[in-house]
TORKOL-4160 file (C-alpha; in steps of 0.2 Angstrom, whole numbers, padded with zeros to 4 digits, m for minus):
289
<pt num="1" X="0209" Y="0209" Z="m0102"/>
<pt num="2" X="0196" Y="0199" Z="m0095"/>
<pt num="3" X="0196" Y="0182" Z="m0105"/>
<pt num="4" X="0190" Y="0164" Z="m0103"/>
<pt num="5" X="0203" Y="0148" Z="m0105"/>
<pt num="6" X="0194" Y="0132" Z="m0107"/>
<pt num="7" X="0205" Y="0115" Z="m0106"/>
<pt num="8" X="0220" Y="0114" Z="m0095"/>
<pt num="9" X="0232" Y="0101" Z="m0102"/>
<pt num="10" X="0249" Y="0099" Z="m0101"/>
<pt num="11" X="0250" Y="0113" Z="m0114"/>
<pt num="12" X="0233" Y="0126" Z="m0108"/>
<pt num="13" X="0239" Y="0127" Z="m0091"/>
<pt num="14" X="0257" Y="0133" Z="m0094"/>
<pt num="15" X="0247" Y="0147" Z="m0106"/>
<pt num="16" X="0239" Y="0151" Z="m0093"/>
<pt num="17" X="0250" Y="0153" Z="m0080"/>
<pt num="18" X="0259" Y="0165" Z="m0093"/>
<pt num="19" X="0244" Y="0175" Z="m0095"/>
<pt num="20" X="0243" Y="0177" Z="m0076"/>
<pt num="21" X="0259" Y="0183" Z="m0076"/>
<pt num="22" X="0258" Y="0195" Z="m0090"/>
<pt num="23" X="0243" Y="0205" Z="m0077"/>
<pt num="24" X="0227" Y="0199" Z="m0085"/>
<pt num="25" X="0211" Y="0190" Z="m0076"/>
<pt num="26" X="0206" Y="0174" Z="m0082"/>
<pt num="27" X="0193" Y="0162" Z="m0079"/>
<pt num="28" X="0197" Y="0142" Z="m0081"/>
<pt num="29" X="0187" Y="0130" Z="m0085"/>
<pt num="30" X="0192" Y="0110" Z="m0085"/>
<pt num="31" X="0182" Y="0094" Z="m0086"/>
<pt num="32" X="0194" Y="0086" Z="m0072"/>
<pt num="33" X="0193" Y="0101" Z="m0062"/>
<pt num="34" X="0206" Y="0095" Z="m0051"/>
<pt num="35" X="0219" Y="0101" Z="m0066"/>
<pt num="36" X="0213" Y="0119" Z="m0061"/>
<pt num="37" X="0220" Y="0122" Z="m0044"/>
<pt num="38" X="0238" Y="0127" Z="m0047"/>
<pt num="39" X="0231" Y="0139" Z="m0059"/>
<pt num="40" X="0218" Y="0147" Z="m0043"/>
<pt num="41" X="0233" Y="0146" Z="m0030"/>
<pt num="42" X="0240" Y="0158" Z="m0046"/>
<pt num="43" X="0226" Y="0171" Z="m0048"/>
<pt num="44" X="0213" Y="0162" Z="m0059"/>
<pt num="45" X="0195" Y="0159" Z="m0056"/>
<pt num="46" X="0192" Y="0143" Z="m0057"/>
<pt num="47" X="0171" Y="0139" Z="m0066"/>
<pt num="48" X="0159" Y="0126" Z="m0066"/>
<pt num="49" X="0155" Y="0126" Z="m0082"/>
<pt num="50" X="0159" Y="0131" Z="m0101"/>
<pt num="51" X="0146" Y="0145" Z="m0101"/>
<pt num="52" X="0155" Y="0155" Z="m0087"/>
<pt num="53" X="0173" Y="0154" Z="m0098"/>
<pt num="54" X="0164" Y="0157" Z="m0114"/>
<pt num="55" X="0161" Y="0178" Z="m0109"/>
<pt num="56" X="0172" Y="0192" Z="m0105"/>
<pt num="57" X="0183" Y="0200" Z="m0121"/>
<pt num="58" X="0191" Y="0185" Z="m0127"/>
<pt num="59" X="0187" Y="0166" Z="m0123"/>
<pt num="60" X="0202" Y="0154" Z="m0129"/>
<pt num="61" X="0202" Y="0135" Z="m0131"/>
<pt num="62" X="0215" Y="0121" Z="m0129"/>
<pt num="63" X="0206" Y="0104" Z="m0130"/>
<pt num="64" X="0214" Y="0087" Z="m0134"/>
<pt num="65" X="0203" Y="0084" Z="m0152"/>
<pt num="66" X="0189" Y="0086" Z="m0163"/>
<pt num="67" X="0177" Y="0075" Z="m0151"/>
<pt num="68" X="0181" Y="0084" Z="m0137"/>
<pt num="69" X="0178" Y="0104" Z="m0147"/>
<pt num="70" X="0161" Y="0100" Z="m0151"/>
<pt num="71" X="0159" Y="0091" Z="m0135"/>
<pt num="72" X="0163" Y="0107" Z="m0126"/>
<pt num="73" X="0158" Y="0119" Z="m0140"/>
<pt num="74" X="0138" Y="0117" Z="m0144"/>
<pt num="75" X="0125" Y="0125" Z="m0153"/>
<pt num="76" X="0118" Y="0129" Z="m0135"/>
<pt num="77" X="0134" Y="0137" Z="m0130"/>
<pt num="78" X="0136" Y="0147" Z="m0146"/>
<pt num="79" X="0119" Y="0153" Z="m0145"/>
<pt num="80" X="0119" Y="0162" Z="m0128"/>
<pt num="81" X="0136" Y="0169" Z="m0129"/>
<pt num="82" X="0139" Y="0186" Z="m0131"/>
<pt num="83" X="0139" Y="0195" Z="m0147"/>
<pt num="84" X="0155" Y="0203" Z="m0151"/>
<pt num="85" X="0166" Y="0190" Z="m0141"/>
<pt num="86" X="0181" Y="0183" Z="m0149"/>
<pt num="87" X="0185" Y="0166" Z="m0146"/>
<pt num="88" X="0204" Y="0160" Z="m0151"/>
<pt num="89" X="0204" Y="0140" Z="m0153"/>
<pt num="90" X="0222" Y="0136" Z="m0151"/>
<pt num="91" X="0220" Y="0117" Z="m0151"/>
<pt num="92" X="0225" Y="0106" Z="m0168"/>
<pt num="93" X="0210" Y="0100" Z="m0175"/>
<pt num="94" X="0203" Y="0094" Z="m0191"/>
<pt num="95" X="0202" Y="0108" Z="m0208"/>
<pt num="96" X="0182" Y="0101" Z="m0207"/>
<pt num="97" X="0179" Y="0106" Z="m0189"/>
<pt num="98" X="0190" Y="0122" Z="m0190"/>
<pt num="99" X="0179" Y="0127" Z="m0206"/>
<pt num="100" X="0163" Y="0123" Z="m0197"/>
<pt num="101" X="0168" Y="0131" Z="m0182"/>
<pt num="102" X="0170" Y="0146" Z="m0191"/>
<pt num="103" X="0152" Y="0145" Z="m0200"/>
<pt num="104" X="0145" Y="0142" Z="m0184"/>
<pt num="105" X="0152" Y="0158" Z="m0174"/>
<pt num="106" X="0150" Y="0169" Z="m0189"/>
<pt num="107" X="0130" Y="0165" Z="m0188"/>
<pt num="108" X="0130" Y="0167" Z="m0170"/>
<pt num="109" X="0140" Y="0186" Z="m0171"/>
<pt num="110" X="0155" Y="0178" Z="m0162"/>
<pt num="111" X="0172" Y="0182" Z="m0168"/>
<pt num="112" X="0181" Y="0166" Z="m0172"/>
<pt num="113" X="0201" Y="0167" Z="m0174"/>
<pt num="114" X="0212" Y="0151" Z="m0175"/>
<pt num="115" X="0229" Y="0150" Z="m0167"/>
<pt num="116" X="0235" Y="0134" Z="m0168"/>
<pt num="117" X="0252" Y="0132" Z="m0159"/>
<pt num="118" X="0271" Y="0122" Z="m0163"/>
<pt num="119" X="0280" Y="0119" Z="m0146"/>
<pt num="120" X="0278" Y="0108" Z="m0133"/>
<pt num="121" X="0273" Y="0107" Z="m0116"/>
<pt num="122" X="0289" Y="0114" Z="m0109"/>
<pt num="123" X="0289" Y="0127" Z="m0122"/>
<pt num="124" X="0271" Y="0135" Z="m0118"/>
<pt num="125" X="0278" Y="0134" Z="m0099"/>
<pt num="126" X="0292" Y="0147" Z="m0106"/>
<pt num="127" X="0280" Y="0157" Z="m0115"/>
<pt num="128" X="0291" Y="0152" Z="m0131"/>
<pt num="129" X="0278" Y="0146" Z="m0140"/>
<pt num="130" X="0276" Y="0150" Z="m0163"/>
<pt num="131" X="0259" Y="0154" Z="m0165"/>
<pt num="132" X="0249" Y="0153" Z="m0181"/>
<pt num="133" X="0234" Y="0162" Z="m0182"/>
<pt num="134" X="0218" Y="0167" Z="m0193"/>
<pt num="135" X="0204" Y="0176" Z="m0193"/>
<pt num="136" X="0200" Y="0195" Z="m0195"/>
<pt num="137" X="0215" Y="0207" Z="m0194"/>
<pt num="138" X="0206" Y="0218" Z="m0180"/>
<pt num="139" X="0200" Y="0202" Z="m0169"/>
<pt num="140" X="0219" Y="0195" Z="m0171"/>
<pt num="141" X="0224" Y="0214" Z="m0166"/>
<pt num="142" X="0214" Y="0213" Z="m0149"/>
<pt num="143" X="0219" Y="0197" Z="m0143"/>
<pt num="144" X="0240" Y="0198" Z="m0150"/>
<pt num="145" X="0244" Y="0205" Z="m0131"/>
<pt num="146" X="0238" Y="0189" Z="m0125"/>
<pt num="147" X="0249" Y="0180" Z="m0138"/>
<pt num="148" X="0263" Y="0190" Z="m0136"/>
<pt num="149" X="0263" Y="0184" Z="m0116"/>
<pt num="150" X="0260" Y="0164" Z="m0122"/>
<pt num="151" X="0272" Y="0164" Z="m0138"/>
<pt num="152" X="0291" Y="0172" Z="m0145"/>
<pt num="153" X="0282" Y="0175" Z="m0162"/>
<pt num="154" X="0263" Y="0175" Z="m0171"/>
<pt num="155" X="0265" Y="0170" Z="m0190"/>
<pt num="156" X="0247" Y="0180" Z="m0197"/>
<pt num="157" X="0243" Y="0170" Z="m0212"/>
<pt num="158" X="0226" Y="0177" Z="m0216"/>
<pt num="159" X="0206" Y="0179" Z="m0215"/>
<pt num="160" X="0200" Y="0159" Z="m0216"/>
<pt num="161" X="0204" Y="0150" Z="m0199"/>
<pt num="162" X="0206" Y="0135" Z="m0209"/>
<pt num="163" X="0220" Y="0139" Z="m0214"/>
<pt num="164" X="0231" Y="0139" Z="m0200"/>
<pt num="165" X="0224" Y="0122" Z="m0193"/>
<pt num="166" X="0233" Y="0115" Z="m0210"/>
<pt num="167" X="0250" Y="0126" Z="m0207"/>
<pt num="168" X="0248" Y="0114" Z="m0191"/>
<pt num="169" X="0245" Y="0097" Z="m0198"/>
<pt num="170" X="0258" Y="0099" Z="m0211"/>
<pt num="171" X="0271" Y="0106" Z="m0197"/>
<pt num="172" X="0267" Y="0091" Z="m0186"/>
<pt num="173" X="0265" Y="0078" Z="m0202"/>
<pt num="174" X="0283" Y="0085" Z="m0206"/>
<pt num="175" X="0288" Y="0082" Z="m0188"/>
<pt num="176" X="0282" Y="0064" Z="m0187"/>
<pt num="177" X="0292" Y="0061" Z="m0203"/>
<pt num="178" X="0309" Y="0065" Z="m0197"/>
<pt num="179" X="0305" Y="0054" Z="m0182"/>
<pt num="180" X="0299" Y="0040" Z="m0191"/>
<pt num="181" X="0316" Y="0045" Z="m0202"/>
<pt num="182" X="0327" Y="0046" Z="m0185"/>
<pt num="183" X="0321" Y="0028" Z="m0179"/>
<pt num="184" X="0324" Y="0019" Z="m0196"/>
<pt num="185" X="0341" Y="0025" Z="m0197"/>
<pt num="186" X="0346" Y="0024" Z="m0183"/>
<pt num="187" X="0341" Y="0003" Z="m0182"/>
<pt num="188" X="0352" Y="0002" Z="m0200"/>
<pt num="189" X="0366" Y="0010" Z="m0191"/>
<pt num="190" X="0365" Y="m0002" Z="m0174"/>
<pt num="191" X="0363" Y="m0017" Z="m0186"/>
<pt num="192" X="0380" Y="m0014" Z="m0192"/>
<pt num="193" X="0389" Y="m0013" Z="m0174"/>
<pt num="194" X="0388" Y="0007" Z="m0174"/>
<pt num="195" X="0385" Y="0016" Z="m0159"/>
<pt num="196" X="0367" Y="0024" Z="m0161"/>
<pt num="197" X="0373" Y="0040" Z="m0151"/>
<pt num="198" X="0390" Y="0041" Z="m0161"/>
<pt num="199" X="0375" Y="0043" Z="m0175"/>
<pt num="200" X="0366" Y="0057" Z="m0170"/>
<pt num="201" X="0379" Y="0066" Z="m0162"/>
<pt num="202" X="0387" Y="0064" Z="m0180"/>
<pt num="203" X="0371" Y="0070" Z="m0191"/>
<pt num="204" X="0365" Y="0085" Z="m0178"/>
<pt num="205" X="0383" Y="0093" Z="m0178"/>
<pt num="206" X="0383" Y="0096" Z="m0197"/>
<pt num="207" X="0369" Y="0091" Z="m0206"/>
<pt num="208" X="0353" Y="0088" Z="m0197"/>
<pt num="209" X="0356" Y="0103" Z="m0183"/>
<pt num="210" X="0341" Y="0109" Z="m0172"/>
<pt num="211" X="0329" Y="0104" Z="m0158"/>
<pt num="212" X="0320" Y="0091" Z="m0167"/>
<pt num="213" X="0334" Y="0079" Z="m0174"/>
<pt num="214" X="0344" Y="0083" Z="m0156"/>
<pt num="215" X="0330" Y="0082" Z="m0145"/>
<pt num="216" X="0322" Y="0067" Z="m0155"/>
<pt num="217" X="0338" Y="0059" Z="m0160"/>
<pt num="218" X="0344" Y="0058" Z="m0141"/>
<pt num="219" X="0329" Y="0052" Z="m0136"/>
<pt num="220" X="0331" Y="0038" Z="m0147"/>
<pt num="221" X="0348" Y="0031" Z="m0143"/>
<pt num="222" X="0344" Y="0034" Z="m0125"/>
<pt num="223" X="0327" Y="0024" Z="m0125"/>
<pt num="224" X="0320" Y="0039" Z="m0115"/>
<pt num="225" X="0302" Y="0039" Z="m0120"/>
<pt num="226" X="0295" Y="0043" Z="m0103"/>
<pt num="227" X="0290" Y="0057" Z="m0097"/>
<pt num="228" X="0283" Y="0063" Z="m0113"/>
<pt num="229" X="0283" Y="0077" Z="m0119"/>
<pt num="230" X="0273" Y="0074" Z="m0134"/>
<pt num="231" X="0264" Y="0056" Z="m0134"/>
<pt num="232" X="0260" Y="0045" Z="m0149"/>
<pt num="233" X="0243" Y="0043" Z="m0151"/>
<pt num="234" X="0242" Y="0063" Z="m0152"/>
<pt num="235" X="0253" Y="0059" Z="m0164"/>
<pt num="236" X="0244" Y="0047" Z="m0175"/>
<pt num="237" X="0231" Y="0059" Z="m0172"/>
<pt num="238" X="0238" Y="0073" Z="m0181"/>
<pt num="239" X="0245" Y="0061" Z="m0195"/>
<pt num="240" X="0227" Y="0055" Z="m0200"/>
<pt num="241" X="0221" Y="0073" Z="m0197"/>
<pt num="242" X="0234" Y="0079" Z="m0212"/>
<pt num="243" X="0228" Y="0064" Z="m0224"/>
<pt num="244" X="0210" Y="0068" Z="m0220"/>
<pt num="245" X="0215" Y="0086" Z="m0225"/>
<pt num="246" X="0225" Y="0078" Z="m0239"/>
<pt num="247" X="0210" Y="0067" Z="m0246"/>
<pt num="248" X="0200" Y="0083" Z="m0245"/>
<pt num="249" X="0211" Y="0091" Z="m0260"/>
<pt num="250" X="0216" Y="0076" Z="m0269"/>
<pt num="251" X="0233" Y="0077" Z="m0261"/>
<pt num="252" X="0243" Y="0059" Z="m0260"/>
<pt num="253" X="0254" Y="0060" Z="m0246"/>
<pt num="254" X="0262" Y="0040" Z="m0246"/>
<pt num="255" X="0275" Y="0046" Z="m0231"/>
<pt num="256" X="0262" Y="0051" Z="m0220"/>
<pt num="257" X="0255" Y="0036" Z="m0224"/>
<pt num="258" X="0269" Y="0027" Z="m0218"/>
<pt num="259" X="0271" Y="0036" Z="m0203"/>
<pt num="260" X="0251" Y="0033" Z="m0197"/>
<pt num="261" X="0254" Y="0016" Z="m0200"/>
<pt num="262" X="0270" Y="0016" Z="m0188"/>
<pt num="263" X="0261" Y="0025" Z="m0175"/>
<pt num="264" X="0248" Y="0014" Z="m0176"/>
<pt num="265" X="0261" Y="0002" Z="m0172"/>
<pt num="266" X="0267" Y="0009" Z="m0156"/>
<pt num="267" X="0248" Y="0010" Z="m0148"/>
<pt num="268" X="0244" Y="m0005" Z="m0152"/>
<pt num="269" X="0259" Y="m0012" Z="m0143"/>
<pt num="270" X="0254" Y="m0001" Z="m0128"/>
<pt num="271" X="0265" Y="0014" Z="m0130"/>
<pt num="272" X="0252" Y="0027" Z="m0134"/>
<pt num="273" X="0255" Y="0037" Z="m0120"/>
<pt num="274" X="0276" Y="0036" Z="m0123"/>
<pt num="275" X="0286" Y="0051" Z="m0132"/>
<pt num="276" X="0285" Y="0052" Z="m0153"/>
<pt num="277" X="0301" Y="0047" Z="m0150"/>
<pt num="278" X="0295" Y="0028" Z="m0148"/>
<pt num="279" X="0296" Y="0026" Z="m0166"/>
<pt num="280" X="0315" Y="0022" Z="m0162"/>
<pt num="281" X="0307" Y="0007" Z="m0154"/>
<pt num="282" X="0295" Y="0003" Z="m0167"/>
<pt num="283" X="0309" Y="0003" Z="m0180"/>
<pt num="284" X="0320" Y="m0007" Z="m0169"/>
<pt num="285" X="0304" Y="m0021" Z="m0166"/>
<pt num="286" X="0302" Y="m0022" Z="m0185"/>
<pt num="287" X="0320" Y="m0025" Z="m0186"/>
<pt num="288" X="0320" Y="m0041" Z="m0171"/>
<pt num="289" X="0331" Y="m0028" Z="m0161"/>
């Protein structure tokens, strides 16, 4: 297929490079272009604006937030893009946006499917990424090859986009929470002289099994929050994003409350741009540890 990919993070540019392998053509587009030359050396073709990516069969999106989707994704762009394209917007971003989005492309004769991702960076690279998507059946149909070369599963959970941005926000709101959860047991364990690791090694061998309690959970009694592999302020991000969705539908959610208010405790002591598994630290700091 012929498709567009707009915004080459950490997680766009290991799809990319996944689609590339998987035999299709691509055209990239980044606003710091320098991001997009591993991707050329690959097979893409790097553009110089939006515009160029926004054509062919299918244009997807991985932006960082809401500022930057509507930023990048205009009434201007819309409106001169082809009728009939489909354009898959992978990134998390608010219910509002998502269901704007969808008005917006609709009134335009754009085909507009979400397919918000769980996985980090590392699991795009692999190509091992669960994909949620929705939007129509037969736009989902033409683009799966393309998810089946960035992910190991696509969840269809229906016709209204919105939808699957909230699958996402409550996935990463629950992710947060056993973070948050990790970190505070873990500073009651260390206050009474036990070994943090002897904790989590005790909890993720029966209990609490899996990637996120190990993965997390080592992180914390290592105090390896750098590199990360998914920072904090995305984090917070997310979390308000979930109660702004919550708010929307009269939902109280007091533990994401909890966890916002953490997070907001790790940037404003600097570690934005640390793992999620900084809350260990922020834990500990509360406890004068």
């Amino acid at each position: 297929m012929d498709i567009g990919f707009i915004g080459l993070g950490e997680m766009g540019a290991g799809m990319v490079a996944n689609i590339l392998k998987a035999g299709h053509q691509v055209r990239v587009w980044n606003r710091s272009p320098e991001r997009a030359q591993p991707l050329a050396d690959a097979g893409a073709q790097v553009v110089a604006t939006p515009a160029e990516a926004f054509a062919g069969d299918a244009v997807f999106s991985m932006l960082a937030d809401d500022a930057a989707m509507r930023e990048v994704f205009n009434a201007t762009l819309l409106e001169n893009a082809a009728r009939g394209l489909i354009h898959v917007n992978m990134a998390t971003i608010s219910v509002t946006l998502a269901e704007e989005l969808a008005s917006a492309h609709a009134a335009r004769g754009i085909e507009y499917v979400a397919a918000p991702v769980l996985g980090r960076a590392d699991v795009a690279a692999a190509g091992k990424l669960t994909i949620v998507a929705a939007g129509p059946a037969e736009s989902i149909d033409r683009v799966q090859p393309l998810f089946d070369a960035m992910g190991q599963k696509t969840w269809r959970i229906g016709s209204l986009p919105q939808q699957a941005n909230v699958i996402k926000l409550a996935a990463n709101f629950m992710l947060a929470a056993a973070v948050e959860s990790l970190g505070e047991a873990a500073t009651l364990v260390t206050g009474h002289g036990v070994a943090m690791q002897d904790f989590i090694d005790v909890i993720t061998s029966g209990i609490f099994p899996g990637p996120v309690y190990q993965g997390y959970g080592n992180a914390i009694a290592e105090q390896r929050y750098e590199p990360a592999l998914f920072k904090a302020r995305l984090g917070l991000k997310d979390v308000r994003l979930a109660l702004e969705a919550a708010d929307a539908v009269m939902t109280p959610m007091p533990v994401a409350s909890v966890v916002r208010d953490s997070l907001m405790d790790a940037v404003a002591h600097g570690d934005g741009d640390k793992d999620f598994a900084v809350l260990g630290e922020v834990s500990a700091r509360r406890a004068a540890r």
